[in-house]
NUBAKE-49950 format. One record per atom (N, C-alpha, C): residue number from 1; residue in one letter; chain; x, y, z. Coordinates in Angstrom, 2 decimals, decimal comma, padded with zeros to 5 digits, m for minus. Example, Ala and Ser with C-alpha at 12.3 -4.5 7.8 and 13.67 -1.06 7.14 Angstrom:
! NUBAKE-49950
NODE seq type mol       X       Y       Z
NODE   1    A   A  013,19 m005,69  007,80
NODE   1    A   A  012,30 m004,50  007,80
NODE   1    A   A  013,20 m003,30  007,80
NODE   2    S   A  012,85 m002,25  007,08
NODE   2    S   A  013,67 m001,06  007,14
NODE   2    S   A  012,90  000,03  007,87
! end
This chain:
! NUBAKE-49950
NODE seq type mol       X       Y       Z
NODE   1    X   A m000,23  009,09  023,13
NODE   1    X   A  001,03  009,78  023,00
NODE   1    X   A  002,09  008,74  022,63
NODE   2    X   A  002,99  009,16  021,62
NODE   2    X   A  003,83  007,72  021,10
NODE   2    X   A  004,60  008,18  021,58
NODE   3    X   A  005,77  007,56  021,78
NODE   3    X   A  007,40  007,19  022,42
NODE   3    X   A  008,29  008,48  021,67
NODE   4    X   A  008,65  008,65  020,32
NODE   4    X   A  009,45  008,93  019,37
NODE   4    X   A  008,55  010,71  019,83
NODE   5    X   A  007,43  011,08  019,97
NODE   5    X   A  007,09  012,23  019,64
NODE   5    X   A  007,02  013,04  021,23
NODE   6    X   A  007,44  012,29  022,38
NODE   6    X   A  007,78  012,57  023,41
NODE   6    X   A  009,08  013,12  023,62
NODE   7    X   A  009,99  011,94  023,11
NODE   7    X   A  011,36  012,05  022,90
NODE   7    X   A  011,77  013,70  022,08
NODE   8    X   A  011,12  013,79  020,91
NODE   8    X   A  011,90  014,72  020,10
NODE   8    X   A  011,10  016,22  020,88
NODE   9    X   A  009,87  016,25  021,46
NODE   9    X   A  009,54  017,34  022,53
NODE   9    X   A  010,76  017,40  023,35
NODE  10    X   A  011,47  016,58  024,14
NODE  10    X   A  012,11  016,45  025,23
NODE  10    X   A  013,77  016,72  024,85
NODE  11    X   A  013,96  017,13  023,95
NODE  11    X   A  015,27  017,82  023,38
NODE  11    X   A  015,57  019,03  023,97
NODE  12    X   A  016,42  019,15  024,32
NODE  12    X   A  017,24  019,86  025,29
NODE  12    X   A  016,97  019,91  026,61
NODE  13    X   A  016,41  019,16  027,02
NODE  13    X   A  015,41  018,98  028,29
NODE  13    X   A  016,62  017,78  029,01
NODE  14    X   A  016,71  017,73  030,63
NODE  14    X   A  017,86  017,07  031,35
NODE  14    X   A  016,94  015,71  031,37
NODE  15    X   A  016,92  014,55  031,23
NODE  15    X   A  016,33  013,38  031,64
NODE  15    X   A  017,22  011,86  032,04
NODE  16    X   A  016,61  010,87  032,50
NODE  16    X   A  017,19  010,01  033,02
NODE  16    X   A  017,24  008,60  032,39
NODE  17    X   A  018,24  008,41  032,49
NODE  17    X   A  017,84  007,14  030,67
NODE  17    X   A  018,49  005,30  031,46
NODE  18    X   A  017,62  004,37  031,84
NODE  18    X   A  018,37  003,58  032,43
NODE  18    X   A  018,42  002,38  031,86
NODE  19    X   A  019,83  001,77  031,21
NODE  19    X   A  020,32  000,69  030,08
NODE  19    X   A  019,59 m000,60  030,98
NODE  20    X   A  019,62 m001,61  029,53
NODE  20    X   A  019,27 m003,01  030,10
NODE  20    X   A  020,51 m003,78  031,15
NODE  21    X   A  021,63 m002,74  030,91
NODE  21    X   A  023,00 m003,55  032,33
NODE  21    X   A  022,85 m002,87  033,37
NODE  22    X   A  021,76 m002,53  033,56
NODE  22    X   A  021,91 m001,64  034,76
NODE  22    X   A  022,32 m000,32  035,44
NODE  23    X   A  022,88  000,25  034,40
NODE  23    X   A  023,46  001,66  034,31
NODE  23    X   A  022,81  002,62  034,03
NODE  24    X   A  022,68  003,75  034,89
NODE  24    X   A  021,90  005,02  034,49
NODE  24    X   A  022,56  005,90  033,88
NODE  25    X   A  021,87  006,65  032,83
NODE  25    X   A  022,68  008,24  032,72
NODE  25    X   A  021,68  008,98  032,82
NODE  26    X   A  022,49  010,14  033,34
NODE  26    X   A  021,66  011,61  033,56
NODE  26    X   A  022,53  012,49  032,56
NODE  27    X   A  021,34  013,30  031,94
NODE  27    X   A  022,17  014,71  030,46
NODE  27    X   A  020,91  015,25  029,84
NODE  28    X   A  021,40  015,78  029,11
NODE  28    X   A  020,24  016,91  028,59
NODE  28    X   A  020,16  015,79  027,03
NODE  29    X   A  019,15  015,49  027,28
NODE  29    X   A  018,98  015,28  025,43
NODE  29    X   A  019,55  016,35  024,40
NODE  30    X   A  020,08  015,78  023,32
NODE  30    X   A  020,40  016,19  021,72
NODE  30    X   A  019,94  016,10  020,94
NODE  31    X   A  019,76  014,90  020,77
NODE  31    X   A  019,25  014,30  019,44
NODE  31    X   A  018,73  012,99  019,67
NODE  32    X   A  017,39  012,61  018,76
NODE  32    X   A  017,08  011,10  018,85
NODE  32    X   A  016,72  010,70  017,29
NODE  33    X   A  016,90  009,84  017,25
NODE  33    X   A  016,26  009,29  015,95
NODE  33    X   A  014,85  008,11  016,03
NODE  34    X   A  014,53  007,45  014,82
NODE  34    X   A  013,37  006,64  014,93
NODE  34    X   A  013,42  005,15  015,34
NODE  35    X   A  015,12  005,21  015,38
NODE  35    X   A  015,36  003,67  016,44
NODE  35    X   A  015,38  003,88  017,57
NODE  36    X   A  015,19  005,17  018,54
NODE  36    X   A  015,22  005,46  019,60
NODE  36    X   A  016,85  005,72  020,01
NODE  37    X   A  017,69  005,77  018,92
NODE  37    X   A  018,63  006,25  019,47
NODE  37    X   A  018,96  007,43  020,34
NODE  38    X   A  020,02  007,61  021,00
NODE  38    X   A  019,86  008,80  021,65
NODE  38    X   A  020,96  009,29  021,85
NODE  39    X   A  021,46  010,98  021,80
NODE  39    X   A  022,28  011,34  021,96
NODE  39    X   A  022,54  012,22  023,33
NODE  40    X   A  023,38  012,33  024,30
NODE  40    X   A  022,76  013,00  025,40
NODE  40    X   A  024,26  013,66  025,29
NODE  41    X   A  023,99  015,04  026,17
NODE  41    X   A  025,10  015,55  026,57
NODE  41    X   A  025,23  016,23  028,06
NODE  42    X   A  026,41  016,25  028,31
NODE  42    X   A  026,77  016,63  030,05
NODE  42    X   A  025,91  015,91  031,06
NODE  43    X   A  026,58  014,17  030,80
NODE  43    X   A  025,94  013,18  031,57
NODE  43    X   A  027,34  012,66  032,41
NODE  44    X   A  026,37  012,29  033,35
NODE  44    X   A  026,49  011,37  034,67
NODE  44    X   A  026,34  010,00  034,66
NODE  45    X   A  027,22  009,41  034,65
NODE  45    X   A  027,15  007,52  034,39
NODE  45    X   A  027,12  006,74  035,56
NODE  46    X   A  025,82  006,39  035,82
NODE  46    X   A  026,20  005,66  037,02
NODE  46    X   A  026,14  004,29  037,12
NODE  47    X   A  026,79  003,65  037,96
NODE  47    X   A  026,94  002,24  037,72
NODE  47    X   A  025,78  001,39  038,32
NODE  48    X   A  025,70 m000,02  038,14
NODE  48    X   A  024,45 m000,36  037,85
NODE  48    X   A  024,73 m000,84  039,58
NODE  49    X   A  025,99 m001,13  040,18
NODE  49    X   A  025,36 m000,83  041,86
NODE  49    X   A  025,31  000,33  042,59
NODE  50    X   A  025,39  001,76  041,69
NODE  50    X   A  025,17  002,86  042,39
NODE  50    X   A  026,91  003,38  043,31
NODE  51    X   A  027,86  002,81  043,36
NODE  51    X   A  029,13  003,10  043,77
NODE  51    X   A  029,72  003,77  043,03
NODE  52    X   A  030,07  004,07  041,77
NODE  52    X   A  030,23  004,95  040,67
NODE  52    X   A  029,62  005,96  040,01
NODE  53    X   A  030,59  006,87  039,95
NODE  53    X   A  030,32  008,05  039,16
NODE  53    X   A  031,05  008,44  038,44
NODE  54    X   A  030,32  008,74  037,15
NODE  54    X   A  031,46  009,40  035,62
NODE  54    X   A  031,14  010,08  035,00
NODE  55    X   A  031,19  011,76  035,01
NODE  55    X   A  031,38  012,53  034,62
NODE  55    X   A  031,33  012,49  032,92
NODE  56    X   A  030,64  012,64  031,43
NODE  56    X   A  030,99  012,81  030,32
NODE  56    X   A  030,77  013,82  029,59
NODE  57    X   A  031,33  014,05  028,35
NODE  57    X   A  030,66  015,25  027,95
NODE  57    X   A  029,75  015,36  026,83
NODE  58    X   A  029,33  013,87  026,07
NODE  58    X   A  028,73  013,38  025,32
NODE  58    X   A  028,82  012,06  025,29
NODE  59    X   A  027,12  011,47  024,91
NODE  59    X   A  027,02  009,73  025,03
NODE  59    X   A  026,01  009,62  024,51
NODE  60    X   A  026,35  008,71  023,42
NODE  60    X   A  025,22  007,91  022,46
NODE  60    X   A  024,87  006,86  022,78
NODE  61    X   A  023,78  006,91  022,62
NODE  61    X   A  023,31  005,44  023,37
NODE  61    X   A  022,07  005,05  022,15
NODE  62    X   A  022,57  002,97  021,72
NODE  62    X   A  021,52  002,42  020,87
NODE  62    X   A  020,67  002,28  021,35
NODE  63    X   A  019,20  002,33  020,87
NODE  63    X   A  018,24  002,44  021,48
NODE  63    X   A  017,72  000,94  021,83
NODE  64    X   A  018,15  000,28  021,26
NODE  64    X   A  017,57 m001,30  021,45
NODE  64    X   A  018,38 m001,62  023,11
NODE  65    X   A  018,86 m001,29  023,36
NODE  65    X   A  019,83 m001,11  024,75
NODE  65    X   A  019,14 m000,24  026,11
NODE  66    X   A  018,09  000,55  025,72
NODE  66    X   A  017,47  001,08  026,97
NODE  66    X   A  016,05  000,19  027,47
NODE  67    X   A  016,33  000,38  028,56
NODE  67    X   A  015,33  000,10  029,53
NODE  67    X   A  014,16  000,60  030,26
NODE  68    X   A  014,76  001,81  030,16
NODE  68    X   A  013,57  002,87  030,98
NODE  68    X   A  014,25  004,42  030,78
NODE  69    X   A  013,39  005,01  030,47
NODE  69    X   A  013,38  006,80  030,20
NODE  69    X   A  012,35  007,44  031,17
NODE  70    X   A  013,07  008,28  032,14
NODE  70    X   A  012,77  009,22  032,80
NODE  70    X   A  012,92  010,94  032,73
NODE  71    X   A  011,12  011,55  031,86
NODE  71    X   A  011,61  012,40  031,69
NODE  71    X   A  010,60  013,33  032,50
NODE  72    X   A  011,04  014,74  032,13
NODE  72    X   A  010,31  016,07  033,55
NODE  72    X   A  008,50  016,05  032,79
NODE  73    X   A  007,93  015,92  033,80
NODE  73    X   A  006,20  016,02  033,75
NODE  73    X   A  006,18  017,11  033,20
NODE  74    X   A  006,58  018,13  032,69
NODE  74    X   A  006,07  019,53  032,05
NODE  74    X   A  006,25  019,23  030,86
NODE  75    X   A  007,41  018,12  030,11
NODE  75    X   A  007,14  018,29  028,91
NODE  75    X   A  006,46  016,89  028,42
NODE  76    X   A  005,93  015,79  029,32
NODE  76    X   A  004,58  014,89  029,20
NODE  76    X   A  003,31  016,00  028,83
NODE  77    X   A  003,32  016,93  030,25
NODE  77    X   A  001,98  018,08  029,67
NODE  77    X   A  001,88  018,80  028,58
NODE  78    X   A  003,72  019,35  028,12
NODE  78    X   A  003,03  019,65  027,01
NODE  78    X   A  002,59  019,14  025,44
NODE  79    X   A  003,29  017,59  025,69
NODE  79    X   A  003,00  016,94  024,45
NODE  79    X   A  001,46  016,52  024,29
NODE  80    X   A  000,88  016,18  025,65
NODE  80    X   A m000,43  015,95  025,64
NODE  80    X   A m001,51  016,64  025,48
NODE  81    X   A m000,77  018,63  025,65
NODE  81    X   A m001,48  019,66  025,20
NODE  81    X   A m001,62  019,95  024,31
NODE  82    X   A m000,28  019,73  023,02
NODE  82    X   A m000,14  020,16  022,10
NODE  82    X   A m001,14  019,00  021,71
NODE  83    X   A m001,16  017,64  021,22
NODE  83    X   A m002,14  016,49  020,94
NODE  83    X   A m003,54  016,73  020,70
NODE  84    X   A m004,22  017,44  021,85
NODE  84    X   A m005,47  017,79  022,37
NODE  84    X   A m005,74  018,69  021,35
NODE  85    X   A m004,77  020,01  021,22
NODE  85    X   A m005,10  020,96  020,65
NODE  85    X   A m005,40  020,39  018,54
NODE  86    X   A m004,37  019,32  018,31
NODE  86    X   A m004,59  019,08  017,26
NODE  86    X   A m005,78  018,01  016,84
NODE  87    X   A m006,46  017,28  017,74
NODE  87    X   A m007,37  016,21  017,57
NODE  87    X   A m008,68  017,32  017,46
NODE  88    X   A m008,80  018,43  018,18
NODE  88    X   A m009,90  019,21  018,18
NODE  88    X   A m010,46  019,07  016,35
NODE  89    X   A m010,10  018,87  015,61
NODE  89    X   A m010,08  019,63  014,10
NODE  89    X   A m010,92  018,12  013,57
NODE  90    X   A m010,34  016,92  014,30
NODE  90    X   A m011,13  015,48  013,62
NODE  90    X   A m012,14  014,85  014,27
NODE  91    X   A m012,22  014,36  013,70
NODE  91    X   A m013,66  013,33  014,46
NODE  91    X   A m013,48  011,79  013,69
NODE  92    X   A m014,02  010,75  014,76
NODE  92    X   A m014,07  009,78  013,84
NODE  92    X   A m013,47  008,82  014,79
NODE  93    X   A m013,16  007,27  014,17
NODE  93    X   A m012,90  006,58  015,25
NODE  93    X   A m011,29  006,80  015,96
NODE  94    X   A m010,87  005,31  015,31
NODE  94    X   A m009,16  005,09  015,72
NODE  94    X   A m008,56  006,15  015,09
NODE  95    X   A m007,42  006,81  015,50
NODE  95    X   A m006,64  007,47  014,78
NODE  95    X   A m007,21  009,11  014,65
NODE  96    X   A m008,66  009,09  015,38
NODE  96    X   A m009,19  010,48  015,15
NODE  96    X   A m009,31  011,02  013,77
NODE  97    X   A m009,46  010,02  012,32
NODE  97    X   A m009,60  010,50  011,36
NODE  97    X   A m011,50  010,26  010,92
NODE  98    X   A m011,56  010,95  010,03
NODE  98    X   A m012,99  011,54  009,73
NODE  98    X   A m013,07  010,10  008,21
NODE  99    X   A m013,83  010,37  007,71
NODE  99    X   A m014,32  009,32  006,74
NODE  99    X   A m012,87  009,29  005,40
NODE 100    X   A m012,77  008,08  004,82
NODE 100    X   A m011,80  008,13  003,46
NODE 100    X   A m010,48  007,50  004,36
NODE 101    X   A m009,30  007,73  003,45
NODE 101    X   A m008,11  007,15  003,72
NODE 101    X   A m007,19  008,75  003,77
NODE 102    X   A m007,11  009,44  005,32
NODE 102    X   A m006,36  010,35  005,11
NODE 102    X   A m005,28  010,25  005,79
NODE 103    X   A m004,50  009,02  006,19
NODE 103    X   A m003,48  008,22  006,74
NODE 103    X   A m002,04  008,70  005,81
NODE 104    X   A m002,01  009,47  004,58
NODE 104    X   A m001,11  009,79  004,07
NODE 104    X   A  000,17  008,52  003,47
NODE 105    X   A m000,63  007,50  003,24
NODE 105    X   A  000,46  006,50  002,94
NODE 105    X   A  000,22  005,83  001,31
NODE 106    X   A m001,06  006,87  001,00
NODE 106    X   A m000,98  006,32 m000,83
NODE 106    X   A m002,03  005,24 m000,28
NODE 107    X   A m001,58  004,82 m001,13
NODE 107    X   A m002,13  003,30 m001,76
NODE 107    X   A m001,93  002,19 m001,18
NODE 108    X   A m000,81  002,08 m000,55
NODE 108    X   A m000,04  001,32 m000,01
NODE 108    X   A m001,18  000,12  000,97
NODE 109    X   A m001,04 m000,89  000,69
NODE 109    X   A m001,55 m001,79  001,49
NODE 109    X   A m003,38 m001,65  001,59
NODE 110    X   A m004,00 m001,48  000,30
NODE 110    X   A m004,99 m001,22  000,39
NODE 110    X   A m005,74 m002,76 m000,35
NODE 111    X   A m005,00 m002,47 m001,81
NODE 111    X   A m005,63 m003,95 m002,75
NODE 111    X   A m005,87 m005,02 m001,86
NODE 112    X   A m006,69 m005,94 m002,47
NODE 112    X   A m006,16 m007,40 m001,89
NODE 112    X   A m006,96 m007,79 m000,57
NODE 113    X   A m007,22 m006,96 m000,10
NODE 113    X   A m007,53 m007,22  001,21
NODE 113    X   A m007,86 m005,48  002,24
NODE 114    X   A m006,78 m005,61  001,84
NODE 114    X   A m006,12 m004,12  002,55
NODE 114    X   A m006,42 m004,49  004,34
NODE 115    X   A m006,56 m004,13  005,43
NODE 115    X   A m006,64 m004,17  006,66
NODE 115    X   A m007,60 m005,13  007,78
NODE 116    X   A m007,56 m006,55  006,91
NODE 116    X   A m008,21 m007,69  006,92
NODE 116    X   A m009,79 m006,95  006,77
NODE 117    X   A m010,37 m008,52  007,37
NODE 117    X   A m012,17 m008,57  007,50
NODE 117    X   A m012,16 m007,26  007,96
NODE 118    X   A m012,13 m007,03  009,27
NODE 118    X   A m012,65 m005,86  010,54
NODE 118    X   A m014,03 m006,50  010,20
NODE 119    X   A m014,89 m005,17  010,27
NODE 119    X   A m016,54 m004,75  011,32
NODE 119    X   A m017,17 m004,31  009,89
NODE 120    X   A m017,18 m004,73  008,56
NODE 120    X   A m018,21 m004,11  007,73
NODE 120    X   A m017,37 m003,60  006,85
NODE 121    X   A m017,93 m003,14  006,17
NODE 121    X   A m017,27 m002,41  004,20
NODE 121    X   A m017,10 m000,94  004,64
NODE 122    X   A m015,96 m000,20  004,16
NODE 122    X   A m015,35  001,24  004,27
NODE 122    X   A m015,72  001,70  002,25
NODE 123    X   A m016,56  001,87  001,93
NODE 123    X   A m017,06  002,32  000,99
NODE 123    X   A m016,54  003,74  000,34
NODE 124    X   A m015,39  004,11 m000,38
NODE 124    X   A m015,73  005,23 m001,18
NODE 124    X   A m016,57  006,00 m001,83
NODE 125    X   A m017,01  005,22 m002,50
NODE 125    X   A m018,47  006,08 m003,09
NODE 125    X   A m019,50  004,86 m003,08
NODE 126    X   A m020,90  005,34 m003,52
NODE 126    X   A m022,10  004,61 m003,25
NODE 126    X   A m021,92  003,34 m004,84
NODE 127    X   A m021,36  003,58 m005,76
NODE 127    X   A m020,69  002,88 m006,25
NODE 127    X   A m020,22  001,68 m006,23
NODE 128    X   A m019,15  002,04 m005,24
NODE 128    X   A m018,48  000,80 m004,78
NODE 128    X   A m019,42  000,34 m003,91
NODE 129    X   A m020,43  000,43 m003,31
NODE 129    X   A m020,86 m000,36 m002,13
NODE 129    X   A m022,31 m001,01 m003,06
NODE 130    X   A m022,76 m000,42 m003,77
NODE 130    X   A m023,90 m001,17 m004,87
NODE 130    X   A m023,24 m002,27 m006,03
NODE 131    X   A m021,95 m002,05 m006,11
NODE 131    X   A m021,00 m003,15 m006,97
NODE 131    X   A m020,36 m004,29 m005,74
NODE 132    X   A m020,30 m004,38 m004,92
NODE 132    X   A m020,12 m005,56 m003,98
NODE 132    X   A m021,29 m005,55 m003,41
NODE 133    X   A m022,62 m004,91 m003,21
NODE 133    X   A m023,85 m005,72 m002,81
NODE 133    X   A m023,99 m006,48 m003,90
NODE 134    X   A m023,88 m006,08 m005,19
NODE 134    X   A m024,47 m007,21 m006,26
NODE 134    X   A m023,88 m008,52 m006,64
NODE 135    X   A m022,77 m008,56 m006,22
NODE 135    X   A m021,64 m009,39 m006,09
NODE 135    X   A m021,84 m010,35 m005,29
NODE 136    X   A m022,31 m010,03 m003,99
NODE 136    X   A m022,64 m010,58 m003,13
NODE 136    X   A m023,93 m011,38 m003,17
NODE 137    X   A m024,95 m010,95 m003,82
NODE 137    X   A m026,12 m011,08 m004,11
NODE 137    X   A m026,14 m012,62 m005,41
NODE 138    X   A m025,11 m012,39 m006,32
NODE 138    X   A m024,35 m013,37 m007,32
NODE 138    X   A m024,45 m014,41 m006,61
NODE 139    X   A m023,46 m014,39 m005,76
NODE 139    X   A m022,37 m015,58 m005,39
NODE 139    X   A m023,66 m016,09 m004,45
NODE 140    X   A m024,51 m015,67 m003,56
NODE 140    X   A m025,42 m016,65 m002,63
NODE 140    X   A m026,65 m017,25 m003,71
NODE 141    X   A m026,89 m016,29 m004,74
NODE 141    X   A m027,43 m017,09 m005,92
NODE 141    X   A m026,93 m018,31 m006,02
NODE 142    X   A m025,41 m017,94 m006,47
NODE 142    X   A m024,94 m019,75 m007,07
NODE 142    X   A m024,66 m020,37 m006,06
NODE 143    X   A m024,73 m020,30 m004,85
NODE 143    X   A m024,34 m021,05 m004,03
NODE 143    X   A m025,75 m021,93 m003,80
NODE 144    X   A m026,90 m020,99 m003,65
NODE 144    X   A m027,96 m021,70 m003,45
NODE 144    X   A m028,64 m023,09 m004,58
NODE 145    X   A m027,58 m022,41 m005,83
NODE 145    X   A m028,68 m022,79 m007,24
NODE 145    X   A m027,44 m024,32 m006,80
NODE 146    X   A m026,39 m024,30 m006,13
NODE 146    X   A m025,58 m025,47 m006,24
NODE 146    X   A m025,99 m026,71 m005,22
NODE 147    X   A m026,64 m026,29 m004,40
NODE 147    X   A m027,43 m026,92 m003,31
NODE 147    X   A m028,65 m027,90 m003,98
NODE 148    X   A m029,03 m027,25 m005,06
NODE 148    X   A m030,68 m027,86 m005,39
NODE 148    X   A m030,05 m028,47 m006,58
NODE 149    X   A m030,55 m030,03 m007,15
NODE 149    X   A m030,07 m030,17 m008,21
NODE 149    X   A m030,98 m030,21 m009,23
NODE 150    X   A m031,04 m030,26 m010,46
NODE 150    X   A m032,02 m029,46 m011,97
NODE 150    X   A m033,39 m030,64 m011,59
NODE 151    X   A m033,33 m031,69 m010,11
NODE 151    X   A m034,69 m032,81 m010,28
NODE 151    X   A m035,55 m032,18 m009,17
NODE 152    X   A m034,82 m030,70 m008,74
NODE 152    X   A m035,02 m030,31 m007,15
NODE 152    X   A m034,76 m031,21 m006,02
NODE 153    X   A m033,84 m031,88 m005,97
NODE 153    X   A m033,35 m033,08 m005,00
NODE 153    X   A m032,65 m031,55 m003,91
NODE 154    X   A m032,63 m032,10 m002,90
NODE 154    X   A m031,41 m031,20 m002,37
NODE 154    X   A m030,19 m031,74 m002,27
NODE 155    X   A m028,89 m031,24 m002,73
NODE 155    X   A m027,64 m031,63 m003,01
NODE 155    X   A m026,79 m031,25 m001,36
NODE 156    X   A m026,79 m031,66 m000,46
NODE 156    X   A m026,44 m030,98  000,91
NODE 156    X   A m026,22 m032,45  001,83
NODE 157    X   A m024,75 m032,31  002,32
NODE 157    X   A m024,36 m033,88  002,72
NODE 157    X   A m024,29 m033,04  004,38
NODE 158    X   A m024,64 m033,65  005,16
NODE 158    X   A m024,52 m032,81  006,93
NODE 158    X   A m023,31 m032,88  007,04
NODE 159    X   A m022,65 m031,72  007,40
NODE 159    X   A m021,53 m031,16  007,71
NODE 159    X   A m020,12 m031,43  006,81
NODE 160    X   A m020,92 m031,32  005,62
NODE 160    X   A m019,41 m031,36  004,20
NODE 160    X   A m019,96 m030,76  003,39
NODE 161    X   A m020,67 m030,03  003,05
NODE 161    X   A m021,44 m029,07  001,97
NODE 161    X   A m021,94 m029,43  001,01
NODE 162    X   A m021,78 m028,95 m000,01
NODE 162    X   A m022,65 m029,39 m001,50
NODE 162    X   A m022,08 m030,66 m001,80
NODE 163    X   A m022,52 m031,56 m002,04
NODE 163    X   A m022,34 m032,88 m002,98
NODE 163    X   A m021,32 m032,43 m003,84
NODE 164    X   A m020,24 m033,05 m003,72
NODE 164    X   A m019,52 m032,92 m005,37
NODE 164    X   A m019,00 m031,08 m005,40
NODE 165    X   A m019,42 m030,74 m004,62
NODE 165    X   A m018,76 m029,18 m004,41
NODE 165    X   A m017,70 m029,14 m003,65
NODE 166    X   A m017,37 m027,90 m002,93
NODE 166    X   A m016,69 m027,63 m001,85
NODE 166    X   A m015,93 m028,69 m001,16
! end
């Protein structure tokens, strides 16, 4: 369950929001955005030794400035219900997605590398995975053919690699 998709469940809902100075407010959520800003209304300001009380009728608060959010267990249950109900449909590992790239972000950050080493090749088609076995198959060729030299000497210095290579 992420932070931001708790928050925007928890709109119009009364919760307890407590700043990094020590100050609590109590109000009904309004509005939040994706910096965690927050907008609350018909809050209670209390001071960070608890001797004060202040009455407002709206308060924005930057989100880089909170400390702790306290909100009602019914709408934790129902974000975690609603969740449940939508993972039913996938299968698969992280992220509950099924085979391919259905992450919705394009292309983006794929070339090159795309999502380092990890655990093995994510193959589109059988294609792509018979064009980097052969590839692969290449390169330990020449690596091997660089080891032996044309008198069959072996070209291999202990612990610096090929002679004159690498």
């Amino acid at each position: 369950m992420l932070p931001l998709g708790l928050l925007n469940a928890a709109q119009g809902h009364p919760m307890l929001v407590e700043l990094k100075n020590g100050e609590t407010l109590n109000g009904h959520l309004v509005s939040c955005d994706t910096w965690m800003n927050l907008t609350l209304k018909e809050v209670v300001q209390t001071s960070p030794e608890g001797d004060r009380f202040v009455r407002l009728p709206e308060v924005y608060v930057k989100g880089n400035n909170i400390k702790y959010l306290r909100v009602p267990d019914e709408i934790i249950d129902q974000v975690s219900e609603s969740q449940k109900g939508q993972q039913g449909g996938l299968r698969g590992g992280r992220g509950g997605q099924s085979r391919g790239d259905h992450s919705g972000r394009g292309d983006r950050g794929r070339g090159r590398g795309g999502r380092g080493r990890g655990r093995g090749r994510d193959f589109t088609t059988p294609h792509d995975k018979a064009q980097w076995i052969l590839r692969y198959q290449r390169e330990e060729e020449n690596y091997k053919d660089s080891l032996v030299s044309p008198h069959g000497h072996l070209n291999y210095r202990l612990g610096r690699g090929p002679v004159g290579g690498l």
